[in-house]
C-alpha positions as CSV (number, residue, x, y, z in Angstrom):
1,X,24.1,-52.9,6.7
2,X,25.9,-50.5,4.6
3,X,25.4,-53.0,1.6
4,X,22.2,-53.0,2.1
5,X,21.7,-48.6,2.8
6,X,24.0,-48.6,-0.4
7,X,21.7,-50.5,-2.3
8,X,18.8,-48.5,-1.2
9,X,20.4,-45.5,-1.8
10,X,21.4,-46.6,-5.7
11,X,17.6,-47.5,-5.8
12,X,16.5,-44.2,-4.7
13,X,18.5,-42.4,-6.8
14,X,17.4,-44.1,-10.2
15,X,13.9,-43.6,-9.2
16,X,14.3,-39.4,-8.7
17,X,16.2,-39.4,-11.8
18,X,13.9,-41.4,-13.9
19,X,10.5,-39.1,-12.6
20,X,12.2,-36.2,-13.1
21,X,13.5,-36.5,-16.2
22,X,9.6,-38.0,-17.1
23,X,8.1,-35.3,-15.7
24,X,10.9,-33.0,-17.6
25,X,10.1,-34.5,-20.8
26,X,6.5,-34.0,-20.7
27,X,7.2,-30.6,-19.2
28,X,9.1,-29.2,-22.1
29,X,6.6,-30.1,-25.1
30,X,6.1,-27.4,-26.9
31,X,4.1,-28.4,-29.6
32,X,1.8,-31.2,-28.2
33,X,-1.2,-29.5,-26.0
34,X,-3.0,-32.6,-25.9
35,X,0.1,-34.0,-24.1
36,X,0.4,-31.7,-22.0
37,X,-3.4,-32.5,-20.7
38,X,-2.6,-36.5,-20.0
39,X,0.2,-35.0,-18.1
40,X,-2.4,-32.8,-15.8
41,X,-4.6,-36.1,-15.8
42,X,-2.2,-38.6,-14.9
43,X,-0.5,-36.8,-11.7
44,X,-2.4,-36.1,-8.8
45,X,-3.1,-32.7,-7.6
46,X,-2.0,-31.3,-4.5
47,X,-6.1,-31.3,-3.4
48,X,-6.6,-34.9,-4.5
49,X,-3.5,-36.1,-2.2
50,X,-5.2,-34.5,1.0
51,X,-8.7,-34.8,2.9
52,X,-10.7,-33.3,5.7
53,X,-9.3,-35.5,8.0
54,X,-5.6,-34.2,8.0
55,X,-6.8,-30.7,9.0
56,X,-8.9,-32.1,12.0
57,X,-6.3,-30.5,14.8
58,X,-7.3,-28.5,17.2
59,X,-5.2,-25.5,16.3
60,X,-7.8,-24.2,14.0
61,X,-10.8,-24.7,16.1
62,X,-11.4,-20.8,15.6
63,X,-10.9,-20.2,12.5
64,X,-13.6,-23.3,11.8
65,X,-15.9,-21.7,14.2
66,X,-15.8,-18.4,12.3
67,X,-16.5,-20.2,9.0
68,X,-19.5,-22.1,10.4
69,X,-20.2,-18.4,12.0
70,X,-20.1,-17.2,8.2
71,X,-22.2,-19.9,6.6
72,X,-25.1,-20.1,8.8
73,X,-25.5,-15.8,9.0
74,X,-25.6,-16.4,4.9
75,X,-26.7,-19.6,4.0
76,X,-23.7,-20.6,2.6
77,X,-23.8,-24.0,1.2
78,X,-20.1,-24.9,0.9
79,X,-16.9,-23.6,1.8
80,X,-13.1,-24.6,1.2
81,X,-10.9,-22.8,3.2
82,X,-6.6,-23.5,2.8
83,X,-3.8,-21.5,5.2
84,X,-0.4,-21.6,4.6
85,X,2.3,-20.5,6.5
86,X,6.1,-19.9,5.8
87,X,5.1,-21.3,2.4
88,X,4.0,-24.7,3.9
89,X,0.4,-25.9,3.5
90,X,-0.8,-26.6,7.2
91,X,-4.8,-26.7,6.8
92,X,-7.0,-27.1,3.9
93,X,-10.8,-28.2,4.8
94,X,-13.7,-28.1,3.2
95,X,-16.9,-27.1,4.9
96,X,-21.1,-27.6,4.0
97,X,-21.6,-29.1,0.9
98,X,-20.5,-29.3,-2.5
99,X,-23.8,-30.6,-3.2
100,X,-27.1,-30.5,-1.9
101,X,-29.0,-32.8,-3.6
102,X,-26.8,-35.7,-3.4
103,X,-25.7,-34.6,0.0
104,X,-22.0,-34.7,-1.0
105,X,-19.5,-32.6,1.6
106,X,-16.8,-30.6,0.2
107,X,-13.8,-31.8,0.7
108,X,-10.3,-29.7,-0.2
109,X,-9.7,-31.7,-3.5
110,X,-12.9,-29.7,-5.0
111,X,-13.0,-26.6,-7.5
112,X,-14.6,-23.6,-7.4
113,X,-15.2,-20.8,-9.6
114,X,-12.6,-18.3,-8.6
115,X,-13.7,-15.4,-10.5
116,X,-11.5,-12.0,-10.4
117,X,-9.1,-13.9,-9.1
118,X,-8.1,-15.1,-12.7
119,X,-6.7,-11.3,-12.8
120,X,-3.8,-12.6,-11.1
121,X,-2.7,-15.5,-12.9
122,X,-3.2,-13.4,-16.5
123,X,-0.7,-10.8,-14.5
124,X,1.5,-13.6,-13.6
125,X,1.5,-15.2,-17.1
126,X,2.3,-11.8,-18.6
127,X,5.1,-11.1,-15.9
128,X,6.7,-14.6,-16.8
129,X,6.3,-13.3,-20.9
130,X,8.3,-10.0,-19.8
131,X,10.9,-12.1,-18.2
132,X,11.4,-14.8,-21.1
133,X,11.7,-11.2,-23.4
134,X,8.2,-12.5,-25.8
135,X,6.7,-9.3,-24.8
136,X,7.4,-5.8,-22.7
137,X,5.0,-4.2,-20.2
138,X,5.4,-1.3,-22.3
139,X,4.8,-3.0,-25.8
140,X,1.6,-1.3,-27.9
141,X,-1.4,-3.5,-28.2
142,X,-3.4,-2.0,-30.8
143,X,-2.5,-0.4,-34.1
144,X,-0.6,-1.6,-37.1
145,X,2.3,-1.3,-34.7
146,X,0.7,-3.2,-31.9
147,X,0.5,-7.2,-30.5
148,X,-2.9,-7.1,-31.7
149,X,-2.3,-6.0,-35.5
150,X,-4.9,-8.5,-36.8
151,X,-7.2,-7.0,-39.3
152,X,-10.2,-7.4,-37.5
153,X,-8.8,-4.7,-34.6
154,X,-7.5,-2.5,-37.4
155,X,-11.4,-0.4,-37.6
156,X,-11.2,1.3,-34.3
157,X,-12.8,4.9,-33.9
158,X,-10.3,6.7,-31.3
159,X,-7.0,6.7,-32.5
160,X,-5.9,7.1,-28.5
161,X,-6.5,3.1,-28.6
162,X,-2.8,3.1,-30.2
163,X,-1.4,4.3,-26.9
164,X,-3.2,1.5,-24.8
165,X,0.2,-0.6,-23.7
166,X,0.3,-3.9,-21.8
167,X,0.6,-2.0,-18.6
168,X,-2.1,-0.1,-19.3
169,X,-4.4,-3.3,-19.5
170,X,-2.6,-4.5,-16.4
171,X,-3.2,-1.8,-13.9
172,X,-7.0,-0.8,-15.6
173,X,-6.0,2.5,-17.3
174,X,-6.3,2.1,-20.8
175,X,-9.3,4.0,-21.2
176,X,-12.5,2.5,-20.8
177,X,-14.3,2.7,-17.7
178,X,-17.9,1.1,-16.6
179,X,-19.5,4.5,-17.2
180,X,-22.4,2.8,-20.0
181,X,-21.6,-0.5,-18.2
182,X,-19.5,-3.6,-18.3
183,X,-18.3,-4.2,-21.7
184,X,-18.0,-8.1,-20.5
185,X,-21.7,-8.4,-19.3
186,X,-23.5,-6.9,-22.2
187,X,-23.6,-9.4,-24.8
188,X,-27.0,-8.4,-26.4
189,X,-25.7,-5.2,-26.8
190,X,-22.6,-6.1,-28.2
191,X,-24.3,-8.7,-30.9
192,X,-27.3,-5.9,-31.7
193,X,-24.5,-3.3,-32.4
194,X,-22.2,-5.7,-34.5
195,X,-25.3,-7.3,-35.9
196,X,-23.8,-11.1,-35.3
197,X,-25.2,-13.8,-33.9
198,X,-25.1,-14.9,-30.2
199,X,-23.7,-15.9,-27.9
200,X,-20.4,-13.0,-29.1
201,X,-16.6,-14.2,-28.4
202,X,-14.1,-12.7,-26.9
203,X,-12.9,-11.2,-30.1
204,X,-16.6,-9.5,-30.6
205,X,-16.8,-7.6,-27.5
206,X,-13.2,-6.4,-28.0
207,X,-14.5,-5.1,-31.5
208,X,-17.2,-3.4,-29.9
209,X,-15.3,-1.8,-27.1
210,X,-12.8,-0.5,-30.1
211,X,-15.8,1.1,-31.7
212,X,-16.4,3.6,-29.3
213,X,-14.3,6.4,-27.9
214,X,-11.9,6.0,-24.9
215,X,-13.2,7.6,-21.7
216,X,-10.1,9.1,-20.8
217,X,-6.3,9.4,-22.2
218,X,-4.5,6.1,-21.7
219,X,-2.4,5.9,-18.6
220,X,-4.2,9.1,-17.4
221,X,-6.3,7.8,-15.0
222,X,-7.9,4.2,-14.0
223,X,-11.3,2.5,-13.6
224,X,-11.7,-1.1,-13.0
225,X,-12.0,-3.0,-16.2
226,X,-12.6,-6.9,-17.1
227,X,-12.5,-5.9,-21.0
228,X,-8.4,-5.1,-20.2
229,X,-8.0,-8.5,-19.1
230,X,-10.0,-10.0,-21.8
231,X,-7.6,-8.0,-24.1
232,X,-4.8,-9.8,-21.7
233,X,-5.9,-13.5,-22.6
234,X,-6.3,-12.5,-26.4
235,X,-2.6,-11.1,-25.9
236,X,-1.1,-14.4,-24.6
237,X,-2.7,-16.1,-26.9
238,X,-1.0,-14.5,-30.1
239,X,2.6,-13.8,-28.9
240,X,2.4,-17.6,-27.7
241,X,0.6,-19.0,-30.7
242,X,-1.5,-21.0,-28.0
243,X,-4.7,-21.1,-27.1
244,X,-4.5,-18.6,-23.4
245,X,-5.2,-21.6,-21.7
246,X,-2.9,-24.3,-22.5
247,X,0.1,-21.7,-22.3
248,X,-0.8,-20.4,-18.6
249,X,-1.3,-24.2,-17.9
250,X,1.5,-25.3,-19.2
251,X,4.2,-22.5,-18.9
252,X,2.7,-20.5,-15.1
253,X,1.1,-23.9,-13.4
254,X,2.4,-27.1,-14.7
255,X,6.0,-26.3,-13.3
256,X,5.0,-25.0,-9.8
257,X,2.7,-28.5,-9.4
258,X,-0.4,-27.3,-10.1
259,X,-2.1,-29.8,-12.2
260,X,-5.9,-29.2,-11.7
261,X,-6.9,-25.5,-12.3
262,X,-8.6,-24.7,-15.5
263,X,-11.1,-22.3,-17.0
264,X,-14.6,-23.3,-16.3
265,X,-17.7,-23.5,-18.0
266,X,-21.0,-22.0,-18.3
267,X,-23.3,-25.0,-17.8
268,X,-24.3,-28.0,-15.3
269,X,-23.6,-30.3,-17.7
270,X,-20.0,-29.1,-18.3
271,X,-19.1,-29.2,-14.8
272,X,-15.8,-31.5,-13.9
273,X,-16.2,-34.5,-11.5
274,X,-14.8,-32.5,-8.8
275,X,-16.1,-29.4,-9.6
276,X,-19.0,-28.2,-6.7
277,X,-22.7,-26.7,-7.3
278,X,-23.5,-23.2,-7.4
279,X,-26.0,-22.0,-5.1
280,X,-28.2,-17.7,-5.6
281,X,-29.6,-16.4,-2.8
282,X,-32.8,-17.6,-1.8
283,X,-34.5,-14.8,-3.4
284,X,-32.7,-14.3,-6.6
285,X,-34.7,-14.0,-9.8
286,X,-33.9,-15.2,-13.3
287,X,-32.4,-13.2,-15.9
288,X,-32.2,-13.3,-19.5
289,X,-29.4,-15.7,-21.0
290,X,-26.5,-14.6,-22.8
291,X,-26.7,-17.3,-25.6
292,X,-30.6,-16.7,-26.4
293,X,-32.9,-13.4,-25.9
294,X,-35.9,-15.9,-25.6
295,X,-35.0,-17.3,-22.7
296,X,-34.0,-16.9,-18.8
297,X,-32.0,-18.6,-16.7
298,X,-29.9,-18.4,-13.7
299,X,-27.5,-16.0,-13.3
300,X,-24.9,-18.9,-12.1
301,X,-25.4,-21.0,-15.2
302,X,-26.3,-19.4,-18.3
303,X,-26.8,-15.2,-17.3
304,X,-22.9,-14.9,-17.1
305,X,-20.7,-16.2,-19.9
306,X,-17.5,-17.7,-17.8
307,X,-16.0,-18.7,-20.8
308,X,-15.9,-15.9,-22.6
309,X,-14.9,-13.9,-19.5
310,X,-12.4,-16.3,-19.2
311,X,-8.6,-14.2,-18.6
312,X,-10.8,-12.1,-16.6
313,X,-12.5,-14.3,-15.0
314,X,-12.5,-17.9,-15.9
315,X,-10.3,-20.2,-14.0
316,X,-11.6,-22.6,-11.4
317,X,-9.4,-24.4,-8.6
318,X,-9.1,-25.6,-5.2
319,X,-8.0,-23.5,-2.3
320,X,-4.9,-25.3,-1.3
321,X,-3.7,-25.0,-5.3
322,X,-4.8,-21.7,-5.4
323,X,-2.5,-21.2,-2.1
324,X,0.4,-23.2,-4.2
325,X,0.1,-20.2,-6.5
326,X,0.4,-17.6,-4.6
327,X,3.4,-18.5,-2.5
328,X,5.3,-19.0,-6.1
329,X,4.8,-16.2,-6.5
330,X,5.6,-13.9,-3.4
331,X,9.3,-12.6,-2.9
332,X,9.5,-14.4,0.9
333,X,8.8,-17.7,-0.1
334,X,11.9,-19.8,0.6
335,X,10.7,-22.5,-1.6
336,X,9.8,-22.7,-5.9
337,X,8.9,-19.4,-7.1
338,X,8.1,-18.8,-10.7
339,X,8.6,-15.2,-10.9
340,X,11.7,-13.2,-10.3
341,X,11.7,-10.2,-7.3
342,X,11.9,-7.4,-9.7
343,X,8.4,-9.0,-11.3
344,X,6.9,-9.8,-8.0
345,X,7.8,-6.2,-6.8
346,X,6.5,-4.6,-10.1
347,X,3.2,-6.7,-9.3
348,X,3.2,-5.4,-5.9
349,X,3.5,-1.6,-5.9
350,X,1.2,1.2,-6.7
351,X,3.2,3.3,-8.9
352,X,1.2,6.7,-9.1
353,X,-2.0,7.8,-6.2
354,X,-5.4,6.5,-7.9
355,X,-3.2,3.6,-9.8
356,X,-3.9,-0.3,-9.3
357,X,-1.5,-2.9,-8.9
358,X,-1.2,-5.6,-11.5
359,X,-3.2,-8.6,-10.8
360,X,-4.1,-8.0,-7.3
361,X,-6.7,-6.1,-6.1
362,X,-5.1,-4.2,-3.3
363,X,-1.6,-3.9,-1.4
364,X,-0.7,-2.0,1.3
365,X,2.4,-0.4,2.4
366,X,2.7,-3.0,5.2
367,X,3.2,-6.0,2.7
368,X,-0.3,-7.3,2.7
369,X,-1.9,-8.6,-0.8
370,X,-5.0,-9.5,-1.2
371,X,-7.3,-10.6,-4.2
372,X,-11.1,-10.9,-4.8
373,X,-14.0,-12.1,-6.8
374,X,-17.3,-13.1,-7.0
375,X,-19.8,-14.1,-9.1
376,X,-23.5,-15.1,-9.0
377,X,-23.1,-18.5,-7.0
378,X,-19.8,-17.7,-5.7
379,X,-17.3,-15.9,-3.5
380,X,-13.6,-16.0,-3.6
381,X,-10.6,-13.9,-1.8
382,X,-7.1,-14.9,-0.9
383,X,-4.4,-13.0,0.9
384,X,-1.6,-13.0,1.2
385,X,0.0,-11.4,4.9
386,X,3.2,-10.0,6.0
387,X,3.8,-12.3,8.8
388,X,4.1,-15.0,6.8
389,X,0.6,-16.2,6.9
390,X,-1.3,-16.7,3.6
391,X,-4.9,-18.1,3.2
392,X,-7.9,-18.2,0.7
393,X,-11.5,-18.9,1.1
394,X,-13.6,-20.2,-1.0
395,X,-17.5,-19.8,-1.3
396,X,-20.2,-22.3,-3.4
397,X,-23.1,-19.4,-2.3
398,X,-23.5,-15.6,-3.2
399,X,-24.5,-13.6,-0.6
400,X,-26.7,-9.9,-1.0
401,X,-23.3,-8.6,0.2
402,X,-21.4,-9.1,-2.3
403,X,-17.7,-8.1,-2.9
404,X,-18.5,-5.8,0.7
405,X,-18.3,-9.8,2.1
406,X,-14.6,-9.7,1.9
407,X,-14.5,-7.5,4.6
408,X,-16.1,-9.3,7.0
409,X,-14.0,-12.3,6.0
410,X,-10.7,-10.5,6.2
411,X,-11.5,-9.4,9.9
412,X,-12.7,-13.0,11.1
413,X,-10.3,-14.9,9.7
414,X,-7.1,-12.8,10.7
415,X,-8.6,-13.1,14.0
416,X,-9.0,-16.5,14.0
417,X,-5.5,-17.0,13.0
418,X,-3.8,-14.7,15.3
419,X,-5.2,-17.2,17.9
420,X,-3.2,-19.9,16.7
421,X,-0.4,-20.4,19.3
422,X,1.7,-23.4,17.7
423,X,1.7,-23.7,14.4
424,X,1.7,-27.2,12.7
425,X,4.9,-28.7,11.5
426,X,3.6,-30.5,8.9
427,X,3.6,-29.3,5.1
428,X,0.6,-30.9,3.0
429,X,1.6,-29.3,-0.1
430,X,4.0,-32.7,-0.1
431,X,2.2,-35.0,1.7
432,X,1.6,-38.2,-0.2
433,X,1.3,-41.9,0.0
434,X,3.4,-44.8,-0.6
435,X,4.4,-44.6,-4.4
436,X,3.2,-47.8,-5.5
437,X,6.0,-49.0,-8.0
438,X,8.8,-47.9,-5.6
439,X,11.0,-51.0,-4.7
440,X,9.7,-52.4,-1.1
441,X,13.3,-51.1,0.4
442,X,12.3,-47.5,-0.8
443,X,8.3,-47.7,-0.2
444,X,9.4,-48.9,3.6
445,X,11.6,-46.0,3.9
446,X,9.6,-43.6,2.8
């Protein structure tokens, strides 16, 4: 018997060593981005590992009849709902469908747009740069001076735009406000006034922005802004020397086991497998499209530019990864975080009255979090509570509510949950199946 534990436990051993020193390898390439995509493709998300039927407990019988509550009152399509709690995954199901035509039901391994949401992981990526000393919070970004010293943002008209810091971007008060609108969502303006070509880059509506005078003293006041994250992802992207993407993939979410978030795109066609549909309200009207003046389009797939958006407003992901996120990177966690406490407090805390956090949209002096976002064809919000409890939601369907949606969420849900007497044991963030190339002794054990 102990012969054959010993063997077994030889066995084990070699195996753990040999994946994680694989998984370490592929890890810590720096200078292979195509790489580091086979690495995403070849291991199985957290969402692809679980199904409906693992969340089919009774427990959450409320918080499923609140949902269904929720989708009828707003023709919701589809829904994905994930709650953790203690930093362990106990429910993720997906509600509706993820497409209508083909009849396909959402299950928790699809994506969804996650709009504002992305705000967070810039913040988080940033906060991670601070702490591996590539850049400071209060580092200049414009300016000969600046992270952003590139010719092309050397023309700007206010010379207050060599104040705006990292900060400043972070906590939306650099400056701009929404005043003559959103810099983001005015692409014909931005191309007429540049006199370029559509569809404009990120680089182009930065440019624009630059060309007009600040609406207030940097650091003076603060108005919501989806340009100071754009700026954000155009800031990774040169103190990396990586595209914004493959260095938040590979630096913030390959080493906390997220393997299938990404930035979306603006089409039908250039939706992933497991991607859903995005569904307007019944009586929402076509607008013009932000790649060609001639023509209109839905607002869900064409009116908005995602990509461009994209550290503002890009990424798309499951619920139980996005929850995988979030406990990484909240000071209580017991398990993997990615951020330090000094980070996640700085994150956290309003620093001056009419301020913002950084990356989330709201905290409270209780220890609540809580982040939001919507688009046309979609509604997103995750929060994160101080009892331990955290939880995201995620909608296929826009409703004539809007953002004021999240309110009504927040109130059923915590509800719902506070009616949960035991909480599951079970942790789905690491459930899995047999390994197949594990020797029998091992696969049996496991």
């Amino acid at each position: 018997m102990k012969r054959i534990f010993s063997r077994w436990l030889i066995l084990k051993i070699t195996v753990l060593i040999t994946l994680y020193f694989w998984d370490v390898a592929l890890s810590s390439s720096v200078n292979s981005s195509s790489r580091q995509v086979l690495r995403s493709e070849h291991i199985s998300p957290i969402s692809y590992r679980i199904n409906n039927d693992l969340s089919d407990i009774p427990e959450f019988e409320h918080l499923e009849s609140a949902m269904s509550y929720i989708m009828r009152r707003y023709d919701i399509k589809g829904a994905s709902v994930a709650v953790a709690k203690d930093g362990k995954l106990v429910f993720a199901r997906g509600m509706g469908f993820a497409d209508i035509d083909s009849g396909e039901p959402v299950e928790p391994r699809h994506m969804f747009r996650m709009a504002s949401i992305s705000k967070l992981i810039t913040a988080t990526t940033i906060m991670r740069m601070q702490e591996l000393e590539l850049l400071d919070l209060d580092d200049r970004v414009f300016g000969p001076d600046g992270i952003l010293n590139d010719s092309v943002y050397l023309d700007y008209r206010d010379p207050r735009v060599t104040r705006i810091t990292v900060r400043n971007l972070l906590d939306h008060s650099a400056g701009w406000s929404r005043r003559f609108g959103d810099h983001m969502f005015m692409p014909h303006t931005v191309a007429r006034t540049l006199q370029i070509d559509l569809p404009v880059q990120a680089p182009d509506i930065i440019r624009f922005a630059l060309d007009k005078r600040l609406h207030y003293n940097p650091g003076s006041g603060s108005s919501y802004s989806n340009l100071g994250y754009a700026i954000l992802g155009e800031v990774i992207a040169k103190v990396s020397g990586r595209s914004y993407e493959d260095y938040v993939r590979e630096t913030i979410l390959y080493p906390i086991g997220i393997h299938d978030m990404r930035l979306g795109k603006n089409f039908k066609a250039g939706r992933f497998d497991n991607e859903v549909e995005y569904y307007e309200q019944s009586n929402a009207s076509d607008v013009m499209s932000f790649y060609d003046p001639d023509k209109t389009v839905p607002l869900s797939y064409g009116g908005n530019d995602i990509e461009t958006l994209g550290a503002a407003g890009g990424w798309i992901g499951s619920p139980a990864e996005l929850l995988k996120f979030v406990t990484a990177i909240d000071n209580n966690s017991m398990f993997y975080r990615i951020l330090s406490d000094e980070s996640i407090e700085e994150m956290t805390k309003i620093s001056r009255p009419g301020g913002q956090p950084l990356g989330w949209a709201r905290t409270d002096r209780f220890g609540n979090w809580w982040r939001t976002g919507t688009f046309a064809g979609t509604f997103a919000l995750v929060r994160r509570q101080s009892n331990g409890i955290t939880w995201s939601v995620l909608f296929n369907s826009s409703t004539y509510k809007g953002t004021t949606l999240s309110g009504e969420i927040n109130y059923l849900m915590r509800n719902a949950l506070n009616k949960v007497e035991n909480w599951p044991d079970h942790d789905l963030f690491h459930y899995h199946e047999t390994i197949p190339f594990l020797h029998p002794e091992i696969a049996e054990l496991n």
